[in-house]
LUMTORVO-456475 format. One record per residue (C-alpha): x, y, z; residue in one letter. Coordinates in nm, 2 decimals, always signed. Last residue first. Example, Ala and Ser with C-alpha at 12.3 -4.5 7.8 and 13.67 -1.06 7.14 Angstrom:
<sites>
SITE     xx     yy     zz r
SITE  +1.37  -0.11  +0.71 S
SITE  +1.23  -0.45  +0.78 A
</sites>
This chain:
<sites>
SITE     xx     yy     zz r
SITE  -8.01  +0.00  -5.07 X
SITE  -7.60  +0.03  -5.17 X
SITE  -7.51  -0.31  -5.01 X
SITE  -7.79  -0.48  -5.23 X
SITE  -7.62  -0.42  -5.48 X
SITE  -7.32  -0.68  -5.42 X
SITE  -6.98  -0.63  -5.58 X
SITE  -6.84  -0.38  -5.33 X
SITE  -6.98  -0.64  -5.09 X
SITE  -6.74  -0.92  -5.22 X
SITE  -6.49  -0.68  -5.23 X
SITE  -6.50  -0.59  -4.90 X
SITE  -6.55  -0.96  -4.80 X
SITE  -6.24  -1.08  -4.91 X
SITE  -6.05  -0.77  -4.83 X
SITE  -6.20  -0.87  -4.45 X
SITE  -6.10  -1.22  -4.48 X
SITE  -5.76  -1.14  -4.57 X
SITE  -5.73  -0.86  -4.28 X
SITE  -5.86  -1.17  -4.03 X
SITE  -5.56  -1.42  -4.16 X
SITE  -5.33  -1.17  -4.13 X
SITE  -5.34  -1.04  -3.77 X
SITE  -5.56  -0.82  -3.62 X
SITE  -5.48  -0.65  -3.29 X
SITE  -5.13  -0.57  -3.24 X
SITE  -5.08  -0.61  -3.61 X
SITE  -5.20  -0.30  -3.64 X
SITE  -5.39  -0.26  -4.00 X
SITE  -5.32  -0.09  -4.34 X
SITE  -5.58  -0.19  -4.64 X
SITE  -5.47  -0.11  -5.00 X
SITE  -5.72  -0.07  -5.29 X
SITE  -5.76  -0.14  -5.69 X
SITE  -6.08  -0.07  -5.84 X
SITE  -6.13  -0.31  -6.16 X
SITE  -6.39  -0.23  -6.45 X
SITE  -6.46  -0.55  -6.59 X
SITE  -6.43  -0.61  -6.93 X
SITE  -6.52  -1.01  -7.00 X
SITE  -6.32  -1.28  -7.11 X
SITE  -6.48  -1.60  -7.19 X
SITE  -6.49  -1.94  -7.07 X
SITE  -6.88  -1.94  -6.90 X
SITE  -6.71  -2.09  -6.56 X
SITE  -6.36  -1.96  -6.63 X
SITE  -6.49  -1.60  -6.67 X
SITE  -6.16  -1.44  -6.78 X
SITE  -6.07  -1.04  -6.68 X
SITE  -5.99  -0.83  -6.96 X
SITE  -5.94  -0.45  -6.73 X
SITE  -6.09  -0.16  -6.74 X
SITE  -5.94  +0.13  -6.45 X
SITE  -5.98  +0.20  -6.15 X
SITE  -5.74  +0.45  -5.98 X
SITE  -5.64  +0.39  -5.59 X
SITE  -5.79  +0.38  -5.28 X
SITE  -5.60  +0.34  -4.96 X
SITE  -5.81  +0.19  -4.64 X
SITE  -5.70  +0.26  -4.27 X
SITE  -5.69  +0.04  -3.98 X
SITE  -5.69  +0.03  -3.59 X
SITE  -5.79  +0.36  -3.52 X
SITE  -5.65  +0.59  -3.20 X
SITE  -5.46  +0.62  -3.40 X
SITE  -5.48  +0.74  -3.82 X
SITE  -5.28  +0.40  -3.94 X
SITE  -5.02  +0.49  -4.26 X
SITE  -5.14  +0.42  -4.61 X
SITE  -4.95  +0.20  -4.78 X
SITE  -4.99  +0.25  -5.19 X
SITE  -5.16  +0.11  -5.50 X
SITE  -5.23  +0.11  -5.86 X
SITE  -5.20  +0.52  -5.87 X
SITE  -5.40  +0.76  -5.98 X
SITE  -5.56  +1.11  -5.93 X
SITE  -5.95  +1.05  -5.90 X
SITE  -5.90  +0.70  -5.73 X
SITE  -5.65  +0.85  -5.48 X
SITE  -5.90  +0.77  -5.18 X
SITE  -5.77  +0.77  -4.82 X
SITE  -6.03  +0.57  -4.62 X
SITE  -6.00  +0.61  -4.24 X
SITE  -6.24  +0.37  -3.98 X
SITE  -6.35  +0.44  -3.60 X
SITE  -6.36  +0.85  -3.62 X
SITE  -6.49  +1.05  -3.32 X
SITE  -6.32  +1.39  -3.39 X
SITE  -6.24  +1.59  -3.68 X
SITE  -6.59  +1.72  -3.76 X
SITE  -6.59  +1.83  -3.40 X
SITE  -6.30  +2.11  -3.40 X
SITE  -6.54  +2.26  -3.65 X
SITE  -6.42  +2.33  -4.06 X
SITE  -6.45  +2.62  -4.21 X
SITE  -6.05  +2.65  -4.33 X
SITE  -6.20  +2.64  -4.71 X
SITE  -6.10  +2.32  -4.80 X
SITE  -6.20  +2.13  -4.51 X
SITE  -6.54  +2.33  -4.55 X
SITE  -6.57  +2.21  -4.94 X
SITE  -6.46  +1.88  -4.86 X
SITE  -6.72  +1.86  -4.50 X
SITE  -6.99  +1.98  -4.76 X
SITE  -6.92  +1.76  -5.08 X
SITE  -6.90  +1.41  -4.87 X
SITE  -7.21  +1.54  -4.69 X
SITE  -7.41  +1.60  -4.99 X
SITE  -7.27  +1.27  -5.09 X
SITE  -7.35  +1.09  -4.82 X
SITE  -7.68  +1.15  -4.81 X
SITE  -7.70  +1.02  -5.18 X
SITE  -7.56  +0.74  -5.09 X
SITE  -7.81  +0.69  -4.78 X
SITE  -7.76  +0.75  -4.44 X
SITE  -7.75  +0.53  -4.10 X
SITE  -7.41  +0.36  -4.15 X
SITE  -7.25  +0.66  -4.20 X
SITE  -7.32  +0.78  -3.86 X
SITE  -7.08  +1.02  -3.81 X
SITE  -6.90  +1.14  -4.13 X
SITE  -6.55  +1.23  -3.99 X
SITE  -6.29  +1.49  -4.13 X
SITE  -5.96  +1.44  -4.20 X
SITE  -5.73  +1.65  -4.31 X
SITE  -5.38  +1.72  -4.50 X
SITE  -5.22  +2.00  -4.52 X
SITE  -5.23  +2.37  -4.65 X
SITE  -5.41  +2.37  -4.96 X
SITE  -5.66  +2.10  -4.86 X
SITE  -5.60  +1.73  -4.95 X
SITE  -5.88  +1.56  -4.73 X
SITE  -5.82  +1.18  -4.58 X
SITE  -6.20  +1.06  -4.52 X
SITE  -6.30  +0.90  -4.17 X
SITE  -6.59  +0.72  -4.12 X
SITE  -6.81  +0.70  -3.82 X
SITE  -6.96  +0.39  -3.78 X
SITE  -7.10  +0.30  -3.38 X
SITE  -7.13  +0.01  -3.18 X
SITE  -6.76  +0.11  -3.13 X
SITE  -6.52  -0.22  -2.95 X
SITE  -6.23  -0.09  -2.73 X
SITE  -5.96  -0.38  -2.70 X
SITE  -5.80  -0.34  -2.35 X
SITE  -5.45  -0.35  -2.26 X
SITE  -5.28  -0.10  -2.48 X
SITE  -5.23  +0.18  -2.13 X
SITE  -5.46  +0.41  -2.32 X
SITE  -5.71  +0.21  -2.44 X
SITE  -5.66  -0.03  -2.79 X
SITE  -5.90  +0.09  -3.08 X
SITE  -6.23  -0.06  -3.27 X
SITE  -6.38  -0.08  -3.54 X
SITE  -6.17  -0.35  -3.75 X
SITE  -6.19  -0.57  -3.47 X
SITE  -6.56  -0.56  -3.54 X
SITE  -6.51  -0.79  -3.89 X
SITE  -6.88  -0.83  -4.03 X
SITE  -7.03  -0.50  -3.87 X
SITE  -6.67  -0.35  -4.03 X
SITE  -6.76  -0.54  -4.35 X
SITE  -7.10  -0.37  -4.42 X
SITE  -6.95  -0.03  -4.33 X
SITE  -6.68  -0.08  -4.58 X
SITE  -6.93  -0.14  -4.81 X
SITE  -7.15  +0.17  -4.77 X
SITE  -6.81  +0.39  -4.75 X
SITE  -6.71  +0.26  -5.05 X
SITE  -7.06  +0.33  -5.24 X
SITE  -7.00  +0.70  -5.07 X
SITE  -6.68  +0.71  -5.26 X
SITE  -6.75  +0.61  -5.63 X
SITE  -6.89  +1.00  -5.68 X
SITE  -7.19  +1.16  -5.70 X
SITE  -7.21  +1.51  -5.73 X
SITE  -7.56  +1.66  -5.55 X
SITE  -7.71  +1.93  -5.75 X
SITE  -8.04  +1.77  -5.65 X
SITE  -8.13  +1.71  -5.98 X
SITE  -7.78  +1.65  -6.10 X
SITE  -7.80  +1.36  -5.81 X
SITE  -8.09  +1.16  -5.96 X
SITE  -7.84  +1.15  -6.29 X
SITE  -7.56  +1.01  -6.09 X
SITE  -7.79  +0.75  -5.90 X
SITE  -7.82  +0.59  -6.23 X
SITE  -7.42  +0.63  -6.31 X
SITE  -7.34  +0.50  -5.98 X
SITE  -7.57  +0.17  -5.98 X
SITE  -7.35  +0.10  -6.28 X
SITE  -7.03  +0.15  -6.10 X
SITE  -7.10  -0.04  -5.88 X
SITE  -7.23  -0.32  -6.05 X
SITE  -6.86  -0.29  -6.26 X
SITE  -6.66  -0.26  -5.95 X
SITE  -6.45  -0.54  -5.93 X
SITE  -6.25  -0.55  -5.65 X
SITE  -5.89  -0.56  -5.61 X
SITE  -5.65  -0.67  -5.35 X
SITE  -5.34  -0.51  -5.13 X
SITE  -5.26  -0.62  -4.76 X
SITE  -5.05  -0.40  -4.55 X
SITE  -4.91  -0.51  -4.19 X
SITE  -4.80  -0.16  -3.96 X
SITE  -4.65  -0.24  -3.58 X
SITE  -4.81  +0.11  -3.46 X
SITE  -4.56  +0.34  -3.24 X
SITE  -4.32  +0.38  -3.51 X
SITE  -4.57  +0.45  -3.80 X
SITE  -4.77  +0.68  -3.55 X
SITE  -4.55  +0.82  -3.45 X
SITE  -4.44  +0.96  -3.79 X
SITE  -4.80  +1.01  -3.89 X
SITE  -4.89  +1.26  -3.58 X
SITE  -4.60  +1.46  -3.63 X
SITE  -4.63  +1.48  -4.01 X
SITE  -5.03  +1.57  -3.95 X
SITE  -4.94  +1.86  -3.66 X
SITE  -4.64  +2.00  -3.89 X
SITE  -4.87  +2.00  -4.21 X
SITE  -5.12  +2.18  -4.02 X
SITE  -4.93  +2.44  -3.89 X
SITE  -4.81  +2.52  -4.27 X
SITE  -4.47  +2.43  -4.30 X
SITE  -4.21  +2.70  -4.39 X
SITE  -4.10  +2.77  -4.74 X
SITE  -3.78  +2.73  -4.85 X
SITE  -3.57  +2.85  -5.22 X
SITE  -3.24  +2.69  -5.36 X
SITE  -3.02  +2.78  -5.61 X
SITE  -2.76  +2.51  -5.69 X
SITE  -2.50  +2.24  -5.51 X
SITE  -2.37  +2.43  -5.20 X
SITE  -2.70  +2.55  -5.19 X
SITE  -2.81  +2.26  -5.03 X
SITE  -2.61  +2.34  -4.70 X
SITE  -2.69  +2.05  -4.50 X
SITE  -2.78  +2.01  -4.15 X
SITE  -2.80  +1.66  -4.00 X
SITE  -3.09  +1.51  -3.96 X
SITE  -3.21  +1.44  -3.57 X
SITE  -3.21  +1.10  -3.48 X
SITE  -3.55  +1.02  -3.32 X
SITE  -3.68  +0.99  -2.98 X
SITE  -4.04  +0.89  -2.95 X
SITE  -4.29  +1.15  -2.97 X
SITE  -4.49  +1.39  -2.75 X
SITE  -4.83  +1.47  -2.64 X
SITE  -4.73  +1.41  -2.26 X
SITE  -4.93  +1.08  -2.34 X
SITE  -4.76  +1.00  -2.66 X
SITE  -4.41  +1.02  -2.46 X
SITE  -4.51  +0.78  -2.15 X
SITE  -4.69  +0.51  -2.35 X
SITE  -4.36  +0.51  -2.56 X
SITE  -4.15  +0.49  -2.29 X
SITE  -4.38  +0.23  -2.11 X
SITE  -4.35  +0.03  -2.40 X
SITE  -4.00  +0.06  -2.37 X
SITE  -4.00  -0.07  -2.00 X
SITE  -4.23  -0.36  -2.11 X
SITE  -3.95  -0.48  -2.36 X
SITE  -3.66  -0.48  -2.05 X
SITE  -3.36  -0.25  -1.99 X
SITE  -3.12  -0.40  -1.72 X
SITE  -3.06  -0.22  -1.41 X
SITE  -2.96  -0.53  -1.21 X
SITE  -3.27  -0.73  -1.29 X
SITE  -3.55  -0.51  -1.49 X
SITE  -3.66  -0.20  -1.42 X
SITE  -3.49  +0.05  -1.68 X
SITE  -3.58  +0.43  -1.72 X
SITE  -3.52  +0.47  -2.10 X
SITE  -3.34  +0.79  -2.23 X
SITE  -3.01  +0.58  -2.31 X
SITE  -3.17  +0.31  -2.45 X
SITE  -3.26  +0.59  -2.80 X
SITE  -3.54  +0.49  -2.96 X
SITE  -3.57  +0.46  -3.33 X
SITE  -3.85  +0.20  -3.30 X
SITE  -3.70  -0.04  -3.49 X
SITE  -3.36  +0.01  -3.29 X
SITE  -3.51  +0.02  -2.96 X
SITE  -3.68  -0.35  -3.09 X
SITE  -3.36  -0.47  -3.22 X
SITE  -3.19  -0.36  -2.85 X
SITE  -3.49  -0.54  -2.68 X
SITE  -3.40  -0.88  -2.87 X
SITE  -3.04  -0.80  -2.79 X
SITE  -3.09  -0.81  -2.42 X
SITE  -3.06  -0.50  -2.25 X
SITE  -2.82  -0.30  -2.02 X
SITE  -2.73  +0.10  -2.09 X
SITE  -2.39  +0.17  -1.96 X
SITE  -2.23  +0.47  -1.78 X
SITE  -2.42  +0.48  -1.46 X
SITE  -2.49  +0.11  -1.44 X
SITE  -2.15  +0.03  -1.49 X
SITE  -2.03  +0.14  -1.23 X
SITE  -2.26  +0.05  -1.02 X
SITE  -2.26  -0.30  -1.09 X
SITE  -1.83  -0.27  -1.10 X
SITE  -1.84  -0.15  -0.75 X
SITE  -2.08  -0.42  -0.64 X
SITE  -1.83  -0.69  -0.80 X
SITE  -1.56  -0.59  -0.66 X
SITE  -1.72  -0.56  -0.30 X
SITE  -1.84  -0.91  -0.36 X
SITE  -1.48  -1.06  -0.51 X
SITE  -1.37  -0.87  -0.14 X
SITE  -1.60  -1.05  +0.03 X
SITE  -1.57  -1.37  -0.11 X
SITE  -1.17  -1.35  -0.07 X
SITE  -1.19  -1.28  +0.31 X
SITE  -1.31  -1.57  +0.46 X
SITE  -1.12  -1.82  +0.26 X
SITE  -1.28  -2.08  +0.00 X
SITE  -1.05  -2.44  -0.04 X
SITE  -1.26  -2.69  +0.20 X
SITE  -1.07  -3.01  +0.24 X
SITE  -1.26  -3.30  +0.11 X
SITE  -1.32  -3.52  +0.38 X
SITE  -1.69  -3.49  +0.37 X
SITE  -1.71  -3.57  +0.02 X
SITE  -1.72  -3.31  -0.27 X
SITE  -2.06  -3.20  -0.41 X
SITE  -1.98  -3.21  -0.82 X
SITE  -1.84  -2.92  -0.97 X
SITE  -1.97  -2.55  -1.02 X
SITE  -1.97  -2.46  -1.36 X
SITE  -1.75  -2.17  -1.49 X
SITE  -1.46  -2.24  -1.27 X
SITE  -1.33  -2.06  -1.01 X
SITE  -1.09  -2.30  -0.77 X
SITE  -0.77  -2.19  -0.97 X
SITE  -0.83  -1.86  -0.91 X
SITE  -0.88  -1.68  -1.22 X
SITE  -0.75  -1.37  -1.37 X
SITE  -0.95  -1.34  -1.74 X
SITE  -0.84  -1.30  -2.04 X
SITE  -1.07  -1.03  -2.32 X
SITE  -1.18  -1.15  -2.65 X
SITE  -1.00  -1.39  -2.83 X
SITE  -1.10  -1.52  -3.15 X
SITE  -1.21  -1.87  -3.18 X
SITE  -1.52  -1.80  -3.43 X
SITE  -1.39  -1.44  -3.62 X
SITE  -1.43  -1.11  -3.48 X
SITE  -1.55  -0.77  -3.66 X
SITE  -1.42  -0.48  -3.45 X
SITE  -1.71  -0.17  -3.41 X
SITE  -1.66  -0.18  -3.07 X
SITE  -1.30  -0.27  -2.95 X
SITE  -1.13  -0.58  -2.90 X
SITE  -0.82  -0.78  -2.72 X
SITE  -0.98  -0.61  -2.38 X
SITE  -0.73  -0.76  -2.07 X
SITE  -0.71  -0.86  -1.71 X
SITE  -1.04  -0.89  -1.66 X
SITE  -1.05  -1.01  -1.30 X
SITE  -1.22  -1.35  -1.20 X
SITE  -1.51  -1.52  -1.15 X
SITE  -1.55  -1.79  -1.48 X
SITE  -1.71  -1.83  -1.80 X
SITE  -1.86  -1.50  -1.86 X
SITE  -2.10  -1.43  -2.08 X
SITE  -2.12  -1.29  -2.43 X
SITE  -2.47  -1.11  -2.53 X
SITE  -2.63  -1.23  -2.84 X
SITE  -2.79  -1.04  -3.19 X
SITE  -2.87  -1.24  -3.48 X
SITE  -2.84  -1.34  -3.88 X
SITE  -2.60  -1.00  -4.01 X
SITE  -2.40  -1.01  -3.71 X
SITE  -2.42  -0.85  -3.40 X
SITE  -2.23  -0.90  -3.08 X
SITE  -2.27  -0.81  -2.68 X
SITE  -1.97  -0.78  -2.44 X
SITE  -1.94  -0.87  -2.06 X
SITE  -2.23  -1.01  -1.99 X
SITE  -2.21  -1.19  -1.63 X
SITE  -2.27  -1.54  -1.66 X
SITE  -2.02  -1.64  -1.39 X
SITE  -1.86  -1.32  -1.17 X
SITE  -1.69  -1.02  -1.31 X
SITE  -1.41  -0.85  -1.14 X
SITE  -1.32  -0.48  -1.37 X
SITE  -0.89  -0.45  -1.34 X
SITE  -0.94  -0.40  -1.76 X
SITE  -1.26  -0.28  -1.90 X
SITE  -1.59  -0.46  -1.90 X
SITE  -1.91  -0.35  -2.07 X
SITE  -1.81  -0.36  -2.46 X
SITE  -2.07  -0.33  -2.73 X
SITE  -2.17  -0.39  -3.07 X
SITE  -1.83  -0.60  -3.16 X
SITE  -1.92  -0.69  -3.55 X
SITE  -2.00  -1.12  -3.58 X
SITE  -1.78  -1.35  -3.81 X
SITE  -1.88  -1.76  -3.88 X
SITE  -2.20  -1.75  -3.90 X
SITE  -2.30  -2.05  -4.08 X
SITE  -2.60  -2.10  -3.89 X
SITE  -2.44  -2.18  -3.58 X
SITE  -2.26  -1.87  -3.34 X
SITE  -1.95  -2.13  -3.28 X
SITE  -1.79  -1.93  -2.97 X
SITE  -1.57  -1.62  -2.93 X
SITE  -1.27  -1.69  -2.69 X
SITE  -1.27  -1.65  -2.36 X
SITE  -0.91  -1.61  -2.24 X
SITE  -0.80  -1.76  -1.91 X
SITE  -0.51  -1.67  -1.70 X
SITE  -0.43  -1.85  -1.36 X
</sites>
């Protein structure tokens, strides 16, 4: 007997879905619930069973076709005793309708077809295919454990695992080469060392690290203050001071208030590492890259201290003088901007850290004073905070913006 499947209702007001993939061909045996072609549309991703045993007799489409609700997709050779469902337990005097020889050969079949596909095809559920597709990994390079060679979420996290820890990256497309000068005069200059290192190490890191950003402001105007007094104690010393060591202070104050927020997953992303210790990273611009270099202990110095620090590791990082140990040991990153503008940006995890803080331009804004009913100048830093969503979520970066700004507002935090 010859059965088409037909593409179901797919709900939600889907009514057409695109053909992703096709694993049967025509004289293939498939048995009940065996996948045998997997569709996207716009809404959701699903994998086609099959409603009975049988043989495919026919593919009516191709990948890449877009189907309609009720459209055929491939008929099926069924013996009139397959059926999708098994039916209810027949009495004792029913006769029995199975031969000895048919299940074996439907077995054998079915085994050949198994292996056959599993040498050509790459088997995963759609919600494993959307996350191979977020992460830019190609299937085909991923050693699969699950149930008849099928592809499963822990295998591509041990992919990943894999990769970073032979110092590599994820697979990603490679771009295509174009001749620019095709359209105009052109000129190229290699990357520095450094700037292959840092984009290497950014771009796995944004497809490794499931990124959330929050933005806020904090008003600054008692920081600010406290800066311009410590400003002129500083010329003394020939010691610049600048917003940034107050930032450090505060962001200190809130990582001993919010922990997660110092800490790192291990190696295998089972284990929450908490530091007992602050060392803060700062994002230098240098001539040939990006760096950053760590001030250890920041919790245990002073703003002035930090200062002369700040202007010694810049001045080094600048200079190429830098020691393979000022870029090591960091629990927290702030990239600041504030000197070259900007209202705000997303600045990418530095791993093994769990966050990162971008600092943009302050500037004077009219801010109203509902209590006292006026409007007051307040000078208004705005920042970004980056965090993996593996280990905080978004009601725990809130509360630490909150607090941030709260602190950045506080003198006391600058004592």
């Amino acid at each position: 007997m010859l059965k088409e499947i037909l593409l179901p209702d797919l709900g939600e007001g889907i009514e057409a879905a695109d053909v992703s993939e096709i694993l049967v061909n025509s004289g293939d045996s498939v048995s009940v619930d065996d996948i045998i072609l997997v569709l996207e549309s716009d809404k959701a991703s699903m994998e086609i069973p099959a409603e009975n045993d049988g043989v495919v007799k026919e593919v009516f489409v191709n990948a890449g076709d877009e189907v309609k609700t009720g459209s055929p997709l491939i008929s099926l050779e069924v013996s009139s005793g397959s059926d999708a469902k098994p039916e209810p337990e027949k009495k004792d005097n029913a006769p029995a309708v199975e031969t000895e020889t048919q299940p074996n050969v439907v077995e054998e079949k079915n085994k050949s077809v198994v292996e056959k596909m599993s040498s050509d095809k790459t088997f995963a559920s759609p919600g494993v295919r959307r996350l191979a597709r977020e992460l830019e990994i190609e299937l085909s390079g991923v050693k699969a454990t699950g149930l008849k060679g099928r592809i499963t979420k822990e295998d591509l996290h041990g992919y990943i695992k894999l990769k970073m820890s032979q110092g590599g990256s994820v697979n990603v497309p490679s771009q295509p080469k174009i001749d620019f000068s095709k359209w105009g005069n052109i000129e190229t200059k290699p990357l520095t060392k450094i700037q292959k290192i840092t984009g290497e190490r950014l771009q796995q890191a944004w497809q490794t690290i499931p990124h959330v950003t929050q933005f806020d402001e904090a008003d600054i105007s008692v920081l600010n203050q406290k800066r311009k007094e410590l400003k002129k104690e500083g010329e003394k010393k020939s010691i610049k001071v600048t917003f940034l060591p107050f930032i450090i202070k505060a962001v200190v104050k809130t990582l001993k208030e919010f922990p997660r927020f110092n800490s790192s997953l291990d190696h295998l992303s089972e284990n929450l590492v908490l530091k007992n210790y602050y060392n803060i990273g700062i994002a230098v611009d240098t001539p040939t890259g990006l760096i950053v270099p760590v001030i250890k202990n920041a919790d245990n110095k002073s703003i002035l201290g930090l200062s002369e620090e700040l202007m010694d590791i810049s001045e080094r990082a600048r200079s190429g003088k830098l020691k393979p140990d000022d870029l090591k040991g960091g629990c927290f990153t702030i990239s600041s901007l504030g000197g070259i503008g900007g209202t705000n940006f997303t600045p990418i995890i530095n791993p093994p850290e769990v966050a990162i803080l971008g600092v943009s331009k302050s500037s004077w804004k009219p801010i109203y004073d509902h209590i006292n009913k006026e409007i007051v100048p307040t000078f208004v830093m705005p920042y970004s905070l980056s965090y993996d969503h593996r280990v905080i979520d978004g009601a725990i970066g809130a509360a630490f913006t909150t607090f941030l700004s709260k602190s950045l507002l506080d003198v006391s935090t600058f004592e």
